[in-house]
VMD Tcl script that builds the backbone (N, CA, C; Angstrom):
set m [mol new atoms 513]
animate dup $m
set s [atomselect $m all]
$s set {name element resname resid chain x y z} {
  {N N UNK 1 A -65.141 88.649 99.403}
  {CA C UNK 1 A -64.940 89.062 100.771}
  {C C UNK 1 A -63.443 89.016 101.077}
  {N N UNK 2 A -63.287 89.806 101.687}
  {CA C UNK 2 A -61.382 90.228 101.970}
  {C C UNK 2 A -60.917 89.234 103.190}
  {N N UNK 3 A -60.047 88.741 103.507}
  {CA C UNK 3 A -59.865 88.248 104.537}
  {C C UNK 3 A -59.650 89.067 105.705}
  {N N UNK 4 A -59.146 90.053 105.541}
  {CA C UNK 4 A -58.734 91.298 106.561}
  {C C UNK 4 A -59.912 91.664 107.199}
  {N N UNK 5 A -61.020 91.121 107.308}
  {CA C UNK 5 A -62.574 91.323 108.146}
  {C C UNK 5 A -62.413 90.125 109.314}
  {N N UNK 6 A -62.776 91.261 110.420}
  {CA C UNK 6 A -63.574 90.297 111.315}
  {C C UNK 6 A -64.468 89.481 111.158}
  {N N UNK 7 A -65.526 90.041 111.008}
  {CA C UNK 7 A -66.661 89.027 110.913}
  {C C UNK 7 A -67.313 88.853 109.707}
  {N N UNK 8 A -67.720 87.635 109.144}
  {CA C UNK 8 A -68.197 87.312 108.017}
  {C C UNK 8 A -68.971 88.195 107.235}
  {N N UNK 9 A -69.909 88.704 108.423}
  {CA C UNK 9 A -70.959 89.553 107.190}
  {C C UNK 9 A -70.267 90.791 106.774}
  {N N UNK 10 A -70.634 91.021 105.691}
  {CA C UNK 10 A -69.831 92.243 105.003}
  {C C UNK 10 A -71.133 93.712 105.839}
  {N N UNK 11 A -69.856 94.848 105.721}
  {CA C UNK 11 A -70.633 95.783 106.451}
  {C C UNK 11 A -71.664 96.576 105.114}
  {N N UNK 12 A -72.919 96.644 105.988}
  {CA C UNK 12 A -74.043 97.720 104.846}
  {C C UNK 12 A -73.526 98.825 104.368}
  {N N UNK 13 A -73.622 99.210 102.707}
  {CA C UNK 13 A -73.510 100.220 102.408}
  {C C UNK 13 A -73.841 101.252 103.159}
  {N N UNK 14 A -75.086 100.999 103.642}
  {CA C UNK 14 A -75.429 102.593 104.133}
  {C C UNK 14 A -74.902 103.479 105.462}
  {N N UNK 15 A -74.057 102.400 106.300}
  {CA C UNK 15 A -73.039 102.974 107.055}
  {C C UNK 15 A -72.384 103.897 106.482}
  {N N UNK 16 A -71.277 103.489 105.252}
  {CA C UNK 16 A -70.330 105.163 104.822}
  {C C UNK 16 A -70.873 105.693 103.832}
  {N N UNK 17 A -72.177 106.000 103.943}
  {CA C UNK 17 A -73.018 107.178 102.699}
  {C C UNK 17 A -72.983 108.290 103.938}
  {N N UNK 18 A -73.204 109.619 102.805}
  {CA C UNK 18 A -72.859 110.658 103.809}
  {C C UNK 18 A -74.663 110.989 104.430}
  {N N UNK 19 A -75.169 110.674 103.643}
  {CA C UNK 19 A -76.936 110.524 104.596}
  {C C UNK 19 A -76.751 109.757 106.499}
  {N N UNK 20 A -75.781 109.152 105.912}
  {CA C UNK 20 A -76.092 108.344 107.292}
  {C C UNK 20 A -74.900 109.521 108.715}
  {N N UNK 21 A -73.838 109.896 108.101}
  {CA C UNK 21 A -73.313 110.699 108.592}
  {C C UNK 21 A -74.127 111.875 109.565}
  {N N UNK 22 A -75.204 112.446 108.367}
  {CA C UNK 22 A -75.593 114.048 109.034}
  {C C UNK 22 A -76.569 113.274 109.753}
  {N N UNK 23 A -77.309 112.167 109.392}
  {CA C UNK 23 A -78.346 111.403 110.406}
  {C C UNK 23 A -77.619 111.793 112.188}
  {N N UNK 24 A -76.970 110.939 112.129}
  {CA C UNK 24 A -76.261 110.862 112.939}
  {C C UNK 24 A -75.895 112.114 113.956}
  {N N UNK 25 A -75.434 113.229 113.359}
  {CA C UNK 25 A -75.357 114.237 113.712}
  {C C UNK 25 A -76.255 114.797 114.476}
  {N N UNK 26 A -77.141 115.025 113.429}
  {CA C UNK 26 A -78.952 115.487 114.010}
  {C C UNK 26 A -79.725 114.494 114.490}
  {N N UNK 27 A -79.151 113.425 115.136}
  {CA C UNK 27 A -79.638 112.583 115.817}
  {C C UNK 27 A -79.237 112.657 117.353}
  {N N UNK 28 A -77.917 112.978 117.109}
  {CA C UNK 28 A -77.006 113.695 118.709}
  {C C UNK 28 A -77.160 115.063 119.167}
  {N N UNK 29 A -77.534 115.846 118.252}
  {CA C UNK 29 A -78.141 116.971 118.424}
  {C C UNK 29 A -79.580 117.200 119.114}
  {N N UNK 30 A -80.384 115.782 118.721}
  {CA C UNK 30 A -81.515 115.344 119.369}
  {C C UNK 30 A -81.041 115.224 120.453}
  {N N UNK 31 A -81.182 114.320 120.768}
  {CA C UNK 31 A -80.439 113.570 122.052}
  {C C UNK 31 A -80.200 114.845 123.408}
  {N N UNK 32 A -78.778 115.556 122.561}
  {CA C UNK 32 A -78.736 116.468 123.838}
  {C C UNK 32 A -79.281 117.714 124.025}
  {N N UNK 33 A -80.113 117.764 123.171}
  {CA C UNK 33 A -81.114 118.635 123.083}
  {C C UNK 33 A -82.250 118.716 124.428}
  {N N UNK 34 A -82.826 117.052 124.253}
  {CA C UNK 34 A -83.269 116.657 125.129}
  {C C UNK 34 A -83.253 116.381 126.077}
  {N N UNK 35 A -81.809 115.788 126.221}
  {CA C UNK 35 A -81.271 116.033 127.867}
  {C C UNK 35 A -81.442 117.191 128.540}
  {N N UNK 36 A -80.875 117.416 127.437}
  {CA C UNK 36 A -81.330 119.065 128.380}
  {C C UNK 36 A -82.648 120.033 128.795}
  {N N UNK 37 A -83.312 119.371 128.015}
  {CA C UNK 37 A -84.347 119.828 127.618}
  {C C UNK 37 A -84.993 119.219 129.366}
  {N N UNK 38 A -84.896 118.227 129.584}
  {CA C UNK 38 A -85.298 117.241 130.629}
  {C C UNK 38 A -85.155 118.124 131.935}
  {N N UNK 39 A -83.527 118.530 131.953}
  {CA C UNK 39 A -83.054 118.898 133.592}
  {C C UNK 39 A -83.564 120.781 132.814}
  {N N UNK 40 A -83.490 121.463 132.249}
  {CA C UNK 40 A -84.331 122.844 132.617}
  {C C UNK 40 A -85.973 122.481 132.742}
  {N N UNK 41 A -86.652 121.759 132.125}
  {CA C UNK 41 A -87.855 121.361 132.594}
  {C C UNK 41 A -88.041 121.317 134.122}
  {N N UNK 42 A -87.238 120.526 134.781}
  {CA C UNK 42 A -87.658 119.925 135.714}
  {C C UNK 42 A -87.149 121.000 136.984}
  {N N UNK 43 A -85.856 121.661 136.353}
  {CA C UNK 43 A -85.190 122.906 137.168}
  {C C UNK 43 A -86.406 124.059 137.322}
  {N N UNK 44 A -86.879 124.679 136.172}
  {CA C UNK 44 A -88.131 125.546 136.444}
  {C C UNK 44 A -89.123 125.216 137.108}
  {N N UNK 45 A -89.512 124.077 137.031}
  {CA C UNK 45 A -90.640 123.380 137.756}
  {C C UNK 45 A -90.708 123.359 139.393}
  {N N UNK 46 A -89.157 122.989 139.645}
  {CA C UNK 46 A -88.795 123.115 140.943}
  {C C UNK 46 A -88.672 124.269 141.782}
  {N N UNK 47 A -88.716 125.013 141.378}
  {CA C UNK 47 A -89.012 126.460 141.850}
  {C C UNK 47 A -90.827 127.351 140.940}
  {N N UNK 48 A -91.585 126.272 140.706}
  {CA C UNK 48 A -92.553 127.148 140.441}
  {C C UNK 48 A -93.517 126.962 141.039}
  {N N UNK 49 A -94.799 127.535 141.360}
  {CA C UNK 49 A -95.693 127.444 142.547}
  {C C UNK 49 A -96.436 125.975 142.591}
  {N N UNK 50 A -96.736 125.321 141.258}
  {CA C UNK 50 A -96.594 124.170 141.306}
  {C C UNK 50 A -96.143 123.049 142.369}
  {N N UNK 51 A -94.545 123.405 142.421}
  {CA C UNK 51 A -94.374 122.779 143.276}
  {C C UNK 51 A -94.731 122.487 144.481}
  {N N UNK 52 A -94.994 120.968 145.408}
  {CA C UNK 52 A -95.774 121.219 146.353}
  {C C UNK 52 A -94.720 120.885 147.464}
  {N N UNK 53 A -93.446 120.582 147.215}
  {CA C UNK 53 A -92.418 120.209 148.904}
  {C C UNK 53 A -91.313 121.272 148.739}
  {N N UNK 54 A -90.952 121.417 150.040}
  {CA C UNK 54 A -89.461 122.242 150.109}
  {C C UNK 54 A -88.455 122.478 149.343}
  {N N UNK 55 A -88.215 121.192 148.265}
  {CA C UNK 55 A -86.947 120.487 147.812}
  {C C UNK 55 A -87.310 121.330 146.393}
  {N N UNK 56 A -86.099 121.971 146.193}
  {CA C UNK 56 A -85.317 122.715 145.158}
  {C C UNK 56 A -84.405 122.200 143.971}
  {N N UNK 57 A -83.928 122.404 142.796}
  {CA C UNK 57 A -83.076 122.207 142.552}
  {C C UNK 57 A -82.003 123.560 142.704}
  {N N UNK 58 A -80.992 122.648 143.249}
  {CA C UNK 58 A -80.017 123.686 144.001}
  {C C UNK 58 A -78.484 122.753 142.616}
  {N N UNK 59 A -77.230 123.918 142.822}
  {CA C UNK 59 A -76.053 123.855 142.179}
  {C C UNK 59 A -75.840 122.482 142.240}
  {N N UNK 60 A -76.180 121.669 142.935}
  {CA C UNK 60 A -75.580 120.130 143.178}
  {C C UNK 60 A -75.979 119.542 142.448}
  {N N UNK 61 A -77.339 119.470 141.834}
  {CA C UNK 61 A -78.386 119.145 140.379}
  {C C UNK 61 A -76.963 119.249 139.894}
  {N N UNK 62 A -76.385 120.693 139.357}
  {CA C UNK 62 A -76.380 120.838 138.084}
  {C C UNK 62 A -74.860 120.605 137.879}
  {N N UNK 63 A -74.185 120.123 138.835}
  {CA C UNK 63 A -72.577 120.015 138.780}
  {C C UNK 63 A -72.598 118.401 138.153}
  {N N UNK 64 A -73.304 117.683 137.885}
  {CA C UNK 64 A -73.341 116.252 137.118}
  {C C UNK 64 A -73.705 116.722 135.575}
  {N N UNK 65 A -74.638 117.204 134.983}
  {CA C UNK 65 A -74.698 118.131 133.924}
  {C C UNK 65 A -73.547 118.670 133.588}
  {N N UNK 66 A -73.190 119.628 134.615}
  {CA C UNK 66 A -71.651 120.555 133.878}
  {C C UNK 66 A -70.625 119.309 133.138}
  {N N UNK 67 A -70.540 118.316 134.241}
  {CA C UNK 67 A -69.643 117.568 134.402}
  {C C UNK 67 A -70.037 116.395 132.818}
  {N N UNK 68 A -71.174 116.220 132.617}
  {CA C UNK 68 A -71.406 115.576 130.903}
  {C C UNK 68 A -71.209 116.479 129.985}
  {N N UNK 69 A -71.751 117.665 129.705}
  {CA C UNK 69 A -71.537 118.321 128.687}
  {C C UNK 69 A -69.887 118.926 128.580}
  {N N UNK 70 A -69.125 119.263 129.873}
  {CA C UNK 70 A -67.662 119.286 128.857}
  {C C UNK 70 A -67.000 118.452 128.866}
  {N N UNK 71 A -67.350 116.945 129.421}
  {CA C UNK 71 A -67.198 115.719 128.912}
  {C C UNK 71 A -67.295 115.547 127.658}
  {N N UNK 72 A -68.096 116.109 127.088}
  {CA C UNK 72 A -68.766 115.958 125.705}
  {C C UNK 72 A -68.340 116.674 124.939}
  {N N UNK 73 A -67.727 117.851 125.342}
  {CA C UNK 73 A -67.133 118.502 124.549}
  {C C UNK 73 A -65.401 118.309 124.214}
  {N N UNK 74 A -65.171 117.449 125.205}
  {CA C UNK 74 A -63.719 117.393 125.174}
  {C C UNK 74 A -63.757 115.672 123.808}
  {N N UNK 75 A -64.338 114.903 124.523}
  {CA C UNK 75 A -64.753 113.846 123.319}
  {C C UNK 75 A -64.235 114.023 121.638}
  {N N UNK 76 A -65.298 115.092 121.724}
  {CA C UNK 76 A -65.765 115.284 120.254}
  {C C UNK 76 A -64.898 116.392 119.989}
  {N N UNK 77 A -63.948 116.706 120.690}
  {CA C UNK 77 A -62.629 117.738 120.214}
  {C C UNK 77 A -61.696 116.877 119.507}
  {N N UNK 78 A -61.928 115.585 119.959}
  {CA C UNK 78 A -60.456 114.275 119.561}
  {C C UNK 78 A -60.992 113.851 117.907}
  {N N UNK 79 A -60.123 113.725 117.416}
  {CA C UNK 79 A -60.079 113.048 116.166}
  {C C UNK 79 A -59.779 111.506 116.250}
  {N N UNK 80 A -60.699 111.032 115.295}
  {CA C UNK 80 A -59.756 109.757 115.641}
  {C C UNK 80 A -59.160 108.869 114.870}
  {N N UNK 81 A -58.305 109.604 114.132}
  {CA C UNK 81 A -57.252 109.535 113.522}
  {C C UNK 81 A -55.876 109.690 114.757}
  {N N UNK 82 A -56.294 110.691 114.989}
  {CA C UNK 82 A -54.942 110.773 116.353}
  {C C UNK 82 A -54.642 109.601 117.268}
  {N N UNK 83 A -56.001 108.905 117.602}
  {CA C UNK 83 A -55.525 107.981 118.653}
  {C C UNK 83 A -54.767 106.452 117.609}
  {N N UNK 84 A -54.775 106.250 116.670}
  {CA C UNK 84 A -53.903 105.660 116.033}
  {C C UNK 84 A -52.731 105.776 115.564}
  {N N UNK 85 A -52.424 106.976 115.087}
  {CA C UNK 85 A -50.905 107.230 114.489}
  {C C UNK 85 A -50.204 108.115 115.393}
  {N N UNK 86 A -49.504 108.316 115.240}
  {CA C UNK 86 A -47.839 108.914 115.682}
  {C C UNK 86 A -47.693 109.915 114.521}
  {N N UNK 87 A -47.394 111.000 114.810}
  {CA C UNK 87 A -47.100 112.207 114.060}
  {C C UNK 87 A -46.285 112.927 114.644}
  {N N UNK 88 A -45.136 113.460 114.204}
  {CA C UNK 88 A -44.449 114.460 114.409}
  {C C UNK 88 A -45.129 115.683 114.128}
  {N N UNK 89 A -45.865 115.965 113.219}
  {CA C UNK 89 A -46.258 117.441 112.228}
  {C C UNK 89 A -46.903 118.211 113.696}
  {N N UNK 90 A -47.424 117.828 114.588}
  {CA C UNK 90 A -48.711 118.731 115.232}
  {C C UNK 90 A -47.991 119.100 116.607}
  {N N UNK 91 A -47.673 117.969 117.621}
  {CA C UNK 91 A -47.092 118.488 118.744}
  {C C UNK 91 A -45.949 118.003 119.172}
  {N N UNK 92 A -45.189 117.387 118.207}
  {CA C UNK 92 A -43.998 116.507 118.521}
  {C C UNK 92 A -44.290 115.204 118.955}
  {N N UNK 93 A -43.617 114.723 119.456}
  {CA C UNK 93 A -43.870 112.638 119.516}
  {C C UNK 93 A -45.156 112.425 120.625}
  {N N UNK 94 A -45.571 111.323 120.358}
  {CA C UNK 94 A -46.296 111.012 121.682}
  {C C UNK 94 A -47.896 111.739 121.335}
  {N N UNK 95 A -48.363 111.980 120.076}
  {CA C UNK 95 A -49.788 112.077 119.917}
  {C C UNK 95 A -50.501 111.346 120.278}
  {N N UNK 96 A -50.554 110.059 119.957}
  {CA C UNK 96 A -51.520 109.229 120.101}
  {C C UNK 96 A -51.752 108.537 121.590}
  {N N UNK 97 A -50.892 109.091 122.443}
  {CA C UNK 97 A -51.082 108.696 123.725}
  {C C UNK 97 A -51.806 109.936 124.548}
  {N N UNK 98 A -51.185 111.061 124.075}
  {CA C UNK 98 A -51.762 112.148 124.072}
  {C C UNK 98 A -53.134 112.271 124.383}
  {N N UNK 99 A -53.441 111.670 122.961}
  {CA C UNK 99 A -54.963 112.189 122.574}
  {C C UNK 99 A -56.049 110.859 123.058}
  {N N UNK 100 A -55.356 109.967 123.824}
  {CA C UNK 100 A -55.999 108.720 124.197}
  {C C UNK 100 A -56.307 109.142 125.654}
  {N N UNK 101 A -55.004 109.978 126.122}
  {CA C UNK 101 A -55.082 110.165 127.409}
  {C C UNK 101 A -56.161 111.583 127.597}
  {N N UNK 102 A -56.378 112.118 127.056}
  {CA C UNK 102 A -57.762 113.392 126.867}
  {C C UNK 102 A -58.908 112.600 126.444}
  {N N UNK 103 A -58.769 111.733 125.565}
  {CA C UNK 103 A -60.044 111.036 125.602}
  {C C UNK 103 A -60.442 110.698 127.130}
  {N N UNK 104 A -59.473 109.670 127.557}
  {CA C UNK 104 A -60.202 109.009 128.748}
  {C C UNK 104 A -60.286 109.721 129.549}
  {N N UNK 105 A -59.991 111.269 129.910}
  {CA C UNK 105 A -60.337 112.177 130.240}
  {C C UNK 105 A -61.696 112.614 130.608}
  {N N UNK 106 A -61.944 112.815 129.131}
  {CA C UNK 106 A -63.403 112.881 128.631}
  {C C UNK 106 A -64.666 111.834 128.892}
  {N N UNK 107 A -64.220 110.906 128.866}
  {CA C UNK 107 A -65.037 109.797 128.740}
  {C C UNK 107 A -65.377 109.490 130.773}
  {N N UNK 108 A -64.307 109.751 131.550}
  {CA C UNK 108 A -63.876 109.867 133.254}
  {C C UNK 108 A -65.538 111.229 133.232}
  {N N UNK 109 A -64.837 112.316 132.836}
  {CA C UNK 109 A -66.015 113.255 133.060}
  {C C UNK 109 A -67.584 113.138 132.460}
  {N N UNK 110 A -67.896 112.099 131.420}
  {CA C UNK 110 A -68.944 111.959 131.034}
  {C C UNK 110 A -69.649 110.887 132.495}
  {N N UNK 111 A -68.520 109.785 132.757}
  {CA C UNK 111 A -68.964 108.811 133.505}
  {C C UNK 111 A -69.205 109.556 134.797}
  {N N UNK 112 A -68.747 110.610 135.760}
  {CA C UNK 112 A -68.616 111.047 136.829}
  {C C UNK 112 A -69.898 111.930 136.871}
  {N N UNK 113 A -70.326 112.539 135.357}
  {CA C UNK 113 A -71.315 113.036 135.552}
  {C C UNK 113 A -72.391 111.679 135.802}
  {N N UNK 114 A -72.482 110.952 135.147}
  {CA C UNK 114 A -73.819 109.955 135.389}
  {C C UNK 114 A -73.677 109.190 136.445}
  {N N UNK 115 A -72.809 108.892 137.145}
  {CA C UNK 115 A -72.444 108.591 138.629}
  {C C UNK 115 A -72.820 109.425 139.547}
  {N N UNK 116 A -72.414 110.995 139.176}
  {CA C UNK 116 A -73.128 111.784 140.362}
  {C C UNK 116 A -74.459 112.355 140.471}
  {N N UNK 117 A -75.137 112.046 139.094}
  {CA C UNK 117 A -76.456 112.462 138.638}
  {C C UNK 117 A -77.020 110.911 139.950}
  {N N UNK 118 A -76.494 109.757 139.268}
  {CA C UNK 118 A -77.440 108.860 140.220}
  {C C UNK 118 A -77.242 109.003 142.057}
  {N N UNK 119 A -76.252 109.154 142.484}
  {CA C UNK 119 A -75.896 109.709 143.731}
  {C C UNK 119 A -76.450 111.026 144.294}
  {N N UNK 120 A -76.930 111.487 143.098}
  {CA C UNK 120 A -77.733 112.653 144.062}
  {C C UNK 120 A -78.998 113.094 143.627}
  {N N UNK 121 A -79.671 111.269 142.831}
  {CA C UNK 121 A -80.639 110.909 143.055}
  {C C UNK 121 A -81.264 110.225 144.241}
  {N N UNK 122 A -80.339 109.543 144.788}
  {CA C UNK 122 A -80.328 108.449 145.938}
  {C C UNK 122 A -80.096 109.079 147.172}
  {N N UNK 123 A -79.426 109.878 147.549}
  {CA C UNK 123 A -79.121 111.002 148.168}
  {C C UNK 123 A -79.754 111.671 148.400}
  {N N UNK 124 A -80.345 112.227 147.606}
  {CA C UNK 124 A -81.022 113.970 147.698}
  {C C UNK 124 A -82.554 112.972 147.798}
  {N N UNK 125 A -83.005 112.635 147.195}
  {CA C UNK 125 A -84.355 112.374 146.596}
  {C C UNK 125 A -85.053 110.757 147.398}
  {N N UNK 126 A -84.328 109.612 146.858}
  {CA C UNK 126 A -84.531 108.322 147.571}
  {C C UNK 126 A -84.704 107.945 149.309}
  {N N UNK 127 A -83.406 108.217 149.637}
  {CA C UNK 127 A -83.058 108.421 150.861}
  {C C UNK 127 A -84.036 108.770 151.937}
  {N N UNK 128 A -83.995 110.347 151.528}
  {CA C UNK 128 A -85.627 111.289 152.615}
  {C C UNK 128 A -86.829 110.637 152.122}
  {N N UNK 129 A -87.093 109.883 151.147}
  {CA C UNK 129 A -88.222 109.056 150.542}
  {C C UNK 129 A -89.542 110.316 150.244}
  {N N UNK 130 A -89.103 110.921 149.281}
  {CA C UNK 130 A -89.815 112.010 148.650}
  {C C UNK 130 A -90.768 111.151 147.926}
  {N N UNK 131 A -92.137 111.736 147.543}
  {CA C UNK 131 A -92.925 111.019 146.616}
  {C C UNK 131 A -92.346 111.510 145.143}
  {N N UNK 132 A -93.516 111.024 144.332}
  {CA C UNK 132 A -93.042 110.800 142.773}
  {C C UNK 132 A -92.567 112.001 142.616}
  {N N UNK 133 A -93.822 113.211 142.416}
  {CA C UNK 133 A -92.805 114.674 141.794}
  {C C UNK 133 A -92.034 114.894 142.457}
  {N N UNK 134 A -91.664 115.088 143.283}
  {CA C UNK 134 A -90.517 115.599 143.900}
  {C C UNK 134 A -89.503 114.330 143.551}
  {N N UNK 135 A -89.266 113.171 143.721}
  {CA C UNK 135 A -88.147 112.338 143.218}
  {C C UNK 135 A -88.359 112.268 141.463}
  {N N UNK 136 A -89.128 112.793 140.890}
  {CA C UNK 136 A -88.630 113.178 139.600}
  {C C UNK 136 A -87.432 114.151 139.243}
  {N N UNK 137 A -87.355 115.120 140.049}
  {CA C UNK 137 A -86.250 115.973 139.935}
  {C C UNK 137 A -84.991 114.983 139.498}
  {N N UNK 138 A -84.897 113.890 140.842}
  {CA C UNK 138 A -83.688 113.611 140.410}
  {C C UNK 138 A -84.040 112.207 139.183}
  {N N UNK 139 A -84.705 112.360 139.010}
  {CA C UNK 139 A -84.546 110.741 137.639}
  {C C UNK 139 A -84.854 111.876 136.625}
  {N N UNK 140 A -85.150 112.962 136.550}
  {CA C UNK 140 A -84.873 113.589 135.025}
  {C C UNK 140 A -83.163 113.942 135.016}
  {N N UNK 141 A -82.650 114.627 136.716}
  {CA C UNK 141 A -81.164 114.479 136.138}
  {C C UNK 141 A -80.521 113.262 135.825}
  {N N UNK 142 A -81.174 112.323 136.536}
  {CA C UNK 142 A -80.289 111.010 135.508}
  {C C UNK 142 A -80.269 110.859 133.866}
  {N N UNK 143 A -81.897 110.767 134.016}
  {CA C UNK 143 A -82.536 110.737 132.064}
  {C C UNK 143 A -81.443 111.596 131.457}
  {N N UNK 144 A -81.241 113.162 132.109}
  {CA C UNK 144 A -80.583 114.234 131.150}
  {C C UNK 144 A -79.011 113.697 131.031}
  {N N UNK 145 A -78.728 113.252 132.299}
  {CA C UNK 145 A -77.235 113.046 131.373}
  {C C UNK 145 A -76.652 111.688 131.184}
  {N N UNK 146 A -77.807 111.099 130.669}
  {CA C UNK 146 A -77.542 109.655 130.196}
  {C C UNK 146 A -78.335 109.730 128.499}
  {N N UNK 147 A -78.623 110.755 128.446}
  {CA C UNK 147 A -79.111 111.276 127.027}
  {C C UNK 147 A -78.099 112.179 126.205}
  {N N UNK 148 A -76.990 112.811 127.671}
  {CA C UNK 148 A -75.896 113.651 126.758}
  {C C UNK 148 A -74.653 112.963 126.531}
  {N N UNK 149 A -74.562 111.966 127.848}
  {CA C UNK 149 A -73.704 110.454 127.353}
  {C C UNK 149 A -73.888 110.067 125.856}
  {N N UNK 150 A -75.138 109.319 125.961}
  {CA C UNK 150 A -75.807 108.891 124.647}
  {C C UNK 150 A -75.571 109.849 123.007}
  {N N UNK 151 A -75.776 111.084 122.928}
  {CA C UNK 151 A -74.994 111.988 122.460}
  {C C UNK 151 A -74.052 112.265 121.864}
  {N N UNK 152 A -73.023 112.134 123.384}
  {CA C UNK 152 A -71.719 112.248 122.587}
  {C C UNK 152 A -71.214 110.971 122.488}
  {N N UNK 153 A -71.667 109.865 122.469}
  {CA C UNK 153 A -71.050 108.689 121.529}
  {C C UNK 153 A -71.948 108.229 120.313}
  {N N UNK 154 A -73.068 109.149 120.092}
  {CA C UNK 154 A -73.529 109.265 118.919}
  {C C UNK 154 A -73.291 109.946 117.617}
  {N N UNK 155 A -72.654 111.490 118.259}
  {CA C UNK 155 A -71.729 111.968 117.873}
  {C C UNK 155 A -70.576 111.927 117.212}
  {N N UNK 156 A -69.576 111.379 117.796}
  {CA C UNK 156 A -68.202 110.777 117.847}
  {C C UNK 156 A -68.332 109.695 116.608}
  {N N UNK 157 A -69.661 109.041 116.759}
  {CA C UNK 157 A -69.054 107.297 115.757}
  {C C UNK 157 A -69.431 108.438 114.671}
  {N N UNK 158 A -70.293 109.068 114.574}
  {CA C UNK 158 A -70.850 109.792 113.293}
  {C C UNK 158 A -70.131 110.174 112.833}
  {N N UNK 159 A -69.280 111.334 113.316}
  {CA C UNK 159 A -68.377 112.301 112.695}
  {C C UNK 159 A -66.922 111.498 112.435}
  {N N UNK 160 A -67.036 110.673 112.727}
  {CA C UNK 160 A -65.595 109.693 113.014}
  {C C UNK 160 A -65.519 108.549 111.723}
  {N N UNK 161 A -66.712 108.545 111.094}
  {CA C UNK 161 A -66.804 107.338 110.219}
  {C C UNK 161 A -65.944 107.258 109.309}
  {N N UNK 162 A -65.594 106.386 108.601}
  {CA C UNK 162 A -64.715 106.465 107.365}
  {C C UNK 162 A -65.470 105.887 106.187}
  {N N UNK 163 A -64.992 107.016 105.340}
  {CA C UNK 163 A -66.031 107.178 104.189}
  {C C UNK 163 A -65.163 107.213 103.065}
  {N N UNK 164 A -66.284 106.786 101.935}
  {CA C UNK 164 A -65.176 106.945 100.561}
  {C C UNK 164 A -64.949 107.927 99.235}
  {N N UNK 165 A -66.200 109.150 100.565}
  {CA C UNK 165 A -66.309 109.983 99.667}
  {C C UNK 165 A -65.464 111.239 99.926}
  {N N UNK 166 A -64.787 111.238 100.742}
  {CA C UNK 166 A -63.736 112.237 100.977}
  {C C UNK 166 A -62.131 112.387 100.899}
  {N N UNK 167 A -61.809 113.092 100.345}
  {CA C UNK 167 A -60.188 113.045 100.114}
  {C C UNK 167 A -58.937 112.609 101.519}
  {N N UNK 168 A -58.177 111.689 101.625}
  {CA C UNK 168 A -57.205 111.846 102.390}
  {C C UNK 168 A -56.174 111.767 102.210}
  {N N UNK 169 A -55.206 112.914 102.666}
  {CA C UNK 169 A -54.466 113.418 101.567}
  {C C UNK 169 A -52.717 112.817 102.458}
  {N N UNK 170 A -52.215 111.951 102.115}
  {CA C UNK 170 A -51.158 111.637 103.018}
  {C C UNK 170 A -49.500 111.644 101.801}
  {N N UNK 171 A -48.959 111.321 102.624}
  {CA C UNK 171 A -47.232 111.865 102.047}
  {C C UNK 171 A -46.736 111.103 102.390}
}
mol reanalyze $m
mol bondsrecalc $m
mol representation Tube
mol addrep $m
């Protein structure tokens, strides 16, 4: 055992095998699949004869959604290699603050979406004291973007891992 470890137990092989990698992948692919899968469910529903109260899903639903998925996309744009080193080669000095400061960017818009998903659960839905289906609307938009949260930091550790089966090629 190296001394350069935190903690005693040594980490499982099967963390940097590349099985565990695409797991991972198609595991976040799940995920926001389903999120999504959750808020168009519940969006069609809300406008179908089914429905039995007034209450719609209207643009305000879906601006907490917008607000996770290019959260999620900005995330998983970052390398994270960048937020450690300093490089001249790519945009001149100051990468790694750079790319820390777009992260938390990202991470601001993932959180703002699941903040405003619950606020306009409580709001829209709690508040007027709607019964169950109708306050499902808003706890599937929570479910959905606490599943695309979930996602893209499922994502991120995946594609981010360090492995020993790939070349890195430095100077």
């Amino acid at each position: 055992m190296t001394s350069s470890r935190l903690f005693r137990f040594p980490k499982p092989e099967w963390v940097n095998s590349p099985n565990t990698r695409t797991a991972g992948v198609y595991l976040a692919g799940a995920l926001f699949s389903l999120g999504f899968f959750f808020f168009i469910d519940v969006s069609t529903y809300s406008h179908s004869s089914k429905n039995g109260s007034n209450v719609h899903i209207k643009f305000v639903d879906w601006i907490p959604g917008i607000c996770s998925a290019l959260g999620m996309l900005v995330i998983n744009s970052i390398e994270k290699t960048r937020l450690s080193a300093d490089s001249y080669s790519y945009s001149g000095t100051g990468v790694a603050w750079k790319a820390r400061l777009v992260l938390f960017l990202g991470f601001a818009l993932m959180a703002g979406g699941l903040a405003g998903s619950v606020a306009v659960l409580v709001l829209k839905y709690i508040v007027p004291d709607y019964p169950f289906p109708t306050l499902y609307f808003g706890v599937a938009n929570v479910v959905a973007n606490g599943l695309i949260m979930l996602s893209s930091v499922v994502l991120w550790v995946s594609q981010n891992m360090e492995d020993d089966y790939t070349y890195n090629l430095a100077l």
